[in-house]
N, C-alpha and C positions, 0 to 999 in steps of 0.2 A: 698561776697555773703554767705548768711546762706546755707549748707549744710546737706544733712540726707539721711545718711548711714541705710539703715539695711536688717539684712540679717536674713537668719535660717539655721541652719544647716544641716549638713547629715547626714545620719546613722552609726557613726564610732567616738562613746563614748567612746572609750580609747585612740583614738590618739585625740581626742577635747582634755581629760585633761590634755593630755601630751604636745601639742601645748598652749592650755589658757594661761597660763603665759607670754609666748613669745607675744602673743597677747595683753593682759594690759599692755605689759611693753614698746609694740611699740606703742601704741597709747599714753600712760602718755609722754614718752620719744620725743615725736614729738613738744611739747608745742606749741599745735595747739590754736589760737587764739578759745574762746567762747566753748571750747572742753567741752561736756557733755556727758555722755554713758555708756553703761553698756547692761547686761545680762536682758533676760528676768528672772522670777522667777524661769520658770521649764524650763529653759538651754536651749530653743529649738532655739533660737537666740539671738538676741542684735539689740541695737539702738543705733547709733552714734550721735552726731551733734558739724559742727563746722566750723567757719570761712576758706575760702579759694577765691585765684583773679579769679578760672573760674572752670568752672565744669571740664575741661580737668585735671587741677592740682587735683580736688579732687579725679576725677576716677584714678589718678596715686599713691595718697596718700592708696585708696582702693588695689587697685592692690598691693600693696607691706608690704597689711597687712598680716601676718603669716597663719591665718584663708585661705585667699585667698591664698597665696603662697603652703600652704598645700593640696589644692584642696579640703577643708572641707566643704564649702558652696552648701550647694542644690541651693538656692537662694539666688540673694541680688538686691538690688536698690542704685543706686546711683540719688537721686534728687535734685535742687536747692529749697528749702522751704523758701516761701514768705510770712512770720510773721510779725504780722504786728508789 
C-alpha cells in the first residue's frame, strides 16, 4: 500500500538543523520500497511517500523517525494514499 507521511514542524530551528541530517539519512538508509520526499521550501515541514504491508508497519517506520524521536513535530499524518 502507498503511504503519506507529512508533517510540520515546531518552533525549535536549531535543534531542526541539528537533527535534519540524522533525519535524511534515516529515511535514504531505510531503502523503502517507491520512497519519494523531502522538505517543503521554507522548512516548515516535509512530505514523505512510500511503499509499506499495513499502516501499523508505516506508523512504526514514522515513529522511529529522528524528527519524531526528537519530539520536533507539531503535527503529522500518517495516511494510506489511494492513487490511482
Amino acid at each position: 500500500m502507498r503511504i503519506l507521511y507529512f508533517y510540520l514542524m515546531g518552533d525549535a530551528p536549531d535543534r531542526v538543523r541539528a537533527v535534519a541530517p540524522r533525519h535524511a539519512a534515516y529515511w535514504r538508509d531505510l531503502g523503502l520500497d517507491h520512497y519519494l520526499g523531502g522538505p517543503f521550501a521554507d522548512r516548515s515541514g516535509g512530505l514523505i511517500t512510500f511503499e509499506a504491508g499495513s499502516l501499523a508497519e508505516a506508523g512504526q517506520v514514522v515513529a522511529d523517525d529522528p524528527f519524531a524521536q526528537e519530539d520536533l513535530l507539531e503535527r503529522r499524518w500518517v495516511k494510506v494514499w489511494a492513487i490511482g
